[in-house]
Residue, then its C-alpha position, 0 to 999 in steps of 0.5 A: x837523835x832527832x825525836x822531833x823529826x821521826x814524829x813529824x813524819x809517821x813513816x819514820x816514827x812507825x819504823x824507828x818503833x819496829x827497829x826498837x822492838x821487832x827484832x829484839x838485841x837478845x834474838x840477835x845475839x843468840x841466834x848469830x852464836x848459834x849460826x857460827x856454830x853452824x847450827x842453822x835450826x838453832x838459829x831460826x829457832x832463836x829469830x821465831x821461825x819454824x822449820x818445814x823442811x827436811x834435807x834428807x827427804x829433799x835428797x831422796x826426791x831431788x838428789x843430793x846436789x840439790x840437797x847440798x846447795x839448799x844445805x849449804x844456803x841454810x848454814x849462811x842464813x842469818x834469819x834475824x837479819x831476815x825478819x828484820x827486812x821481812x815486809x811489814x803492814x801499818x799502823x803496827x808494823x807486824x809482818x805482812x800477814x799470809x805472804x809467801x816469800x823465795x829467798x832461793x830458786x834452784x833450778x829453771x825448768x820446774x824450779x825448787x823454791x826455799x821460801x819462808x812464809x808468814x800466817x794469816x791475820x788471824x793466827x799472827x799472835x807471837x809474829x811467827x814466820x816458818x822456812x820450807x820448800x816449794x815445789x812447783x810440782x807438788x805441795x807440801x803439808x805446810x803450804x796446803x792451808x796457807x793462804x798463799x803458798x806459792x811465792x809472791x812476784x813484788x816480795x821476792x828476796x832471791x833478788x835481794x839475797x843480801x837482805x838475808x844471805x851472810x855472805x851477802x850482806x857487803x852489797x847493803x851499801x852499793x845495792x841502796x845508792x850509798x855513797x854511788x852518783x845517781x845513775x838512774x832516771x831523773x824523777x819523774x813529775x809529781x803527775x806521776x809520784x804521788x806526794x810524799x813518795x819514799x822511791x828509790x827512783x835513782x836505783x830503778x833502773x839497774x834493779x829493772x835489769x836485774x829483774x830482766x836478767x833473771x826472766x832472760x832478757x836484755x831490756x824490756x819493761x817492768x811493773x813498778x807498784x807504788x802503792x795500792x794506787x799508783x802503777x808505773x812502767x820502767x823502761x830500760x834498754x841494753x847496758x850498752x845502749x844510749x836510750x836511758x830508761x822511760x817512765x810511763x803511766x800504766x795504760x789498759x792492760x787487759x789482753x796484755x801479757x804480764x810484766x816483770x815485777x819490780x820488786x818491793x825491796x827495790x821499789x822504795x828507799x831502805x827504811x833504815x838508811x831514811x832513818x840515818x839520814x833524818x838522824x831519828x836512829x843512831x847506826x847502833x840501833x841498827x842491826x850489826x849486819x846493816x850498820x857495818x854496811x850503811x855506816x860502816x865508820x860507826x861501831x855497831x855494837x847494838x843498842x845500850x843495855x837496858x839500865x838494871x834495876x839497882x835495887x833502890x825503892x821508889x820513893x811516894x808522897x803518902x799522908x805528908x810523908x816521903x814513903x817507899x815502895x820496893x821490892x820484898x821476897x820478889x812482890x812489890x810492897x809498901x816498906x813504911x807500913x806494918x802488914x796490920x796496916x796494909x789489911x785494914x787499908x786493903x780491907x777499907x779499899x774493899x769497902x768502897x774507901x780511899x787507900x793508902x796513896x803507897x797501895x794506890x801507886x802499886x795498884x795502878x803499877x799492876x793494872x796499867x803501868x808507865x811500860x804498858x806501851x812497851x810491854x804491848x809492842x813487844x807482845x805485838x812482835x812476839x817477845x815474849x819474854x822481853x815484856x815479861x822481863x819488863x814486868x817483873x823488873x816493875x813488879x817482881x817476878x813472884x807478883x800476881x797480876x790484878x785485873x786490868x789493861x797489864x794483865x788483858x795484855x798478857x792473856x791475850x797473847x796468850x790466846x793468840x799464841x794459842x791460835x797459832x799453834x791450831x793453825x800450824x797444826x792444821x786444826x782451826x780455820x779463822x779464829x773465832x772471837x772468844x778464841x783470838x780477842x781483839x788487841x786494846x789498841x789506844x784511839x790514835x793507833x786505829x786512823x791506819x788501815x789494819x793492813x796498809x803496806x808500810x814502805 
């Protein structure tokens, strides 16, 4: 790994941090036996995402075929393999808040949508997404209080069934250029890209007629959106014609029709795969599915398991003596001080005095902790127990918190998950202030905007 080149470069230092903690090792394990097993709500279950869809109300509505195709989709989902190339916002790297995403259509007259969506900002806490169905004839209770429910036309991963279909996943590799002579169009000029740009310019083109194809034509043009700025049009002619495919700015576009959209997932380069290239990831790091088709030459086996705790104490320089701090009865406490000791230094800390160093490494491990950065980013990503895992291997499971960042952390995912199940059931509008506390975030994490598309 170069470390040094993932921190020169934010894009790569954000996603090297969502692959370290947004889809979990554990979450992957657990819900890929699962899904061989064939049990499909087990496995969403297991990758944080809720059901809203019943296949026997389907067949009712829709007849037992259509019940049969979305069954049959359901049981080759790989939801951990979704929520990893789910979209994602800067400066966190959560989920894009309030999106609405097909994975399947069935059907072109009045079509029925299998989509997964994700909450607003505001009820966001635990990085929850839900699966249901959407009909273009009527709206189901669990879209009535989304934001958006109906699918959104640059998310759009019933193109790209790859990114979350077991059966697809073999097309990783040709769908992202790898190991494929460039056969698109040149790049464009920097008049036209902005600088720094992470497009996968030389795949637009056949993406483009993918798009094309599914709206029923040949050739024709498509919107392709950079960013919040820059606007592109792609021009791509029939496969057998000898006019290559145009790019051109946007022009005025106000009594227009609207264009296909090129779809975000098509527009920029894999995160994972500019990830192997810089060296800032290793190919076991990535999810199995993805490594065995970006790198299908390295086993991918996962990531190293995390280094158990081997029951040696710490060792703290305490009054001109080497003391040690471990673990007794699952609390964290001083080894080479008597109980009479450790009050009357308690009781003297009590009175405005200076405690034993021992006391003193073990109150700062309670209040703010070398792990309060990883245990903030898993709680950020919803596992939950992953952070607390990490705090009782510091403290001990039987340990009682103290007051500090450590413990604010902890209550306000509390709170945020809280606000999440008022929106799910309908109960709560946006969350008011002393309902979902602002996340602490240190200084440097505050220079993004809260919701800026991360490419």
């Amino acid at each position: 790994m170069h470390p040094h080149t993932a921190n020169g470069n934010p894009r790569l230092s954000l996603w090297r941090r969502v692959r370290e903690y947004a889809v979990p090792p554990s979450m992957i394990e657990t819900a890929t036996a699962r899904r061989g097993t064939g049990d499909w709500a087990g496995a969403c279950a297991a990758a944080g995402i809720d059901v809203d869809l019943r296949l026997r109300t389907l067949a009712r509505t829709h007849g037992r075929d259509l019940a049969a195709r979305v069954r049959s989709d359901l049981r080759h989902l790989a939801p951990d393999l979704l929520r990893w190339h789910m979209p994602r916002v800067a400066p966190d790297g959560l989920l894009r808040p309030g999106l609405t995403v097909a994975l399947a259509r069935y059907g072109h007259e009045d079509p029925v949508h299998l989509v997964v969506r994700t909450p607003p900002a505001w009820a966001d806490g635990g990085q929850r997404i839900s699966l249901a169905l959407w009909d273009t004839g009527r709206l189901g209770a669990a879209a009535r209080h989304h934001p958006h429910p109906r699918p959104a036309p640059r998310f759009r991963l019933d193109l790209h069934r790859h990114l979350w279909d077991a059966r697809r996943t073999g097309e990783l590799r040709a769908r992202t250029g790898v190991g494929r002579p460039t056969t698109g169009p040149e790049p464009p000029g920097p008049e036209l890209l902005p600088p720094g740009h992470h497009c996968a310019v030389d795949r637009w083109a056949d993406e483009a007629r993918i798009v094309l194809h599914d709206a029923g034509r040949t050739a024709g043009t498509v919107t392709v959106r950079i960013d919040a700025a820059h606007r592109l049009l792609l021009t791509v002619a029939d496969d057998g014609g000898d006019e290559g495919p145009r790019i051109t700015p946007t022009g005025p576009a106000a009594s227009a029709p609207p264009l296909p959209v090129l779809p975000e997932a098509a527009t920029h380069v894999l995160p994972d795969l500019d990830l192997l290239r810089t060296g800032a990831i290793e190919a076991e790091r990535l999810h199995p599915l993805v490594a065995a088709a970006l790198a299908p030459d390295r086993a991918a086996t996962g990531p190293p398991p995390a280094a158990e705790r081997t029951g040696q104490p710490h060792i703290v320089e305490c009054r001109g003596a080497r003391h040690r701090i471990g673990l007794v009865h699952g609390v964290l406490v001083p080894l080479d001080h008597s109980p009479d000791e450790i009050r009357r230094e308690e009781l003297l800390a009590a009175l405005t005095g200076t405690p034993l160093p021992c006391l003193r490494v073990i109150d700062r491990a309670h209040r703010r902790p070398d792990c309060l950065t990883g245990v903030r980013e898993r709680l950020d990503h919803g596992d939950i127990a992953g952070a607390l895992a990490v705090v009782e291997n510091l403290l001990g499971p039987n340990a009682r918190l103290r007051g500090g960042p450590l413990r604010d952390e902890l209550e306000a995912a509390a709170h945020r998950r809280i606000t999440y199940g008022l929106y799910r059931s309908g109960l709560s509008g946006p969350a008011p202030a002393w309902l979902y506390p602002a996340r602490p975030r240190p200084d440097d994490r505050r220079a993004h905007p809260r919701h800026a598309t991360v490419d």
